[in-house]
C-alpha positions, 0 to 999 in steps of 0.5 A: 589520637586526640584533637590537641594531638593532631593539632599538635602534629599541623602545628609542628608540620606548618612550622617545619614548612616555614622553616625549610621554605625561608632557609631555601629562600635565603640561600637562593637569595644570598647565592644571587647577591654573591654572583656578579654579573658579568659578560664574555666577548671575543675581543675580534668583536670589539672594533679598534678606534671605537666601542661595541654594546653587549649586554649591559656593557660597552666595550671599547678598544681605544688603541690596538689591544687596549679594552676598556668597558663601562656599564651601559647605564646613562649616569643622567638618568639611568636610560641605555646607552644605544649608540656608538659612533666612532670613538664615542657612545651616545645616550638618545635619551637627552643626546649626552655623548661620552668618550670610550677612551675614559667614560667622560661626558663630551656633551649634553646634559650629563654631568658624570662619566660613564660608571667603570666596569673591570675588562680582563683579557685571556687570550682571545676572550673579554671578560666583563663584570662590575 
């Protein structure tokens, strides 16, 4: 075997590396962009009149079996919302204060409503996504 040949061969092999290597990446890539992500509570664990934080999502029972949720991403400035307080949530970050019954802001230096996310109820389970 000459040395173009064996050059020929790493060639050919390096390529066929790459070419796996970038097709596993992709699909690896697309798979993550296709799946929301999402979340699922027991409904029991959101209390009646106010909210509860899991994961990403607030979680709200506004009246007796009606949910809600929002993302727990402050629309100020993207800081986690830590706090529930009865039928509110709040942002310590600059203290911005939102209802849990529609997301919208009841003071602070917010000026847009908690983002939505989409609650299904099966049963006894909440389920949570984008």
């Amino acid at each position: 075997m000459s040395e173009s040949d064996s050059l020929k061969d790493t060639v050919c092999n390096r390529r066929i590396f790459l070419l796996g290597t970038a097709t596993t990446f992709a699909g690896a890539f697309l798979a993550a962009c296709g799946s929301e992500p999402g979340l699922e509570v027991a409904a029991t664990d959101v209390p009646v009149g106010s909210a509860a934080i899991f994961n990403g999502f607030i979680i709200a029972q506004p009246s007796a079996g009606s949910y809600v949720a929002y993302s727990q991403e402050c629309p100020h400035q993207r800081n986690p919302i830590t706090e529930v307080e009865g039928d509110t949530v709040r942002c310590t970050a600059h203290n911005s204060v939102f209802n849990i019954a529609d997301g919208s802001v009841v003071s602070g230096v917010a000026r847009d409503s908690l983002t939505p996310a989409t609650v299904e109820q099966e049963g006894e389970k909440l389920r949570v996504r984008t």
